[in-house]
C-alpha positions, 0 to 999 in steps of 0.5 A: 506479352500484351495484355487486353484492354478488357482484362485491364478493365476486369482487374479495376472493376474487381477492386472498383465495382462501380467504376466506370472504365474507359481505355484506349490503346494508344498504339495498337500494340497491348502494351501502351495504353491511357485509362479513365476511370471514374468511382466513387471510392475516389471521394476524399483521396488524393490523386495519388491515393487514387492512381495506387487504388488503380494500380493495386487493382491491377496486381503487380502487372504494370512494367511487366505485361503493361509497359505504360499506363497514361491514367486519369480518375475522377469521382463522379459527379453529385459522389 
């Protein structure tokens, strides 16, 4: 079953409330998407910290309702 881009969105901003979440839907379908999301909870964590903070907001849906996820994040600038 695809899962919304706005409920992706709602599960990081529910872990990460100040980020700031941009997602695309890479193929139209809900299943396969690329996400940028920028929080200053970032600061001194590794990338890979990062992208586990990013996938534990999402609780246990990626490889079950999202197949693929191309994520990037950041820490916003002056953070």
């Amino acid at each position: 079953m695809p899962m919304p881009a706005a409920e992706i969105e709602q599960l990081i901003r529910a872990l990460l409330p100040d980020a700031k979440v941009t997602i695309e839907d890479l193929r139209g379908d809900g299943d396969h998407y690329a996400a940028h999301v920028v929080s200053a909870a970032f600061k001194g964590k590794t990338r890979v910290q990062q992208h586990q903070m990013v996938y534990q907001a999402l609780k246990g849906r990626m490889g079950n309702e999202l197949h693929a996820m191309a994520l990037q994040t950041s820490v916003p600038p002056g953070a």
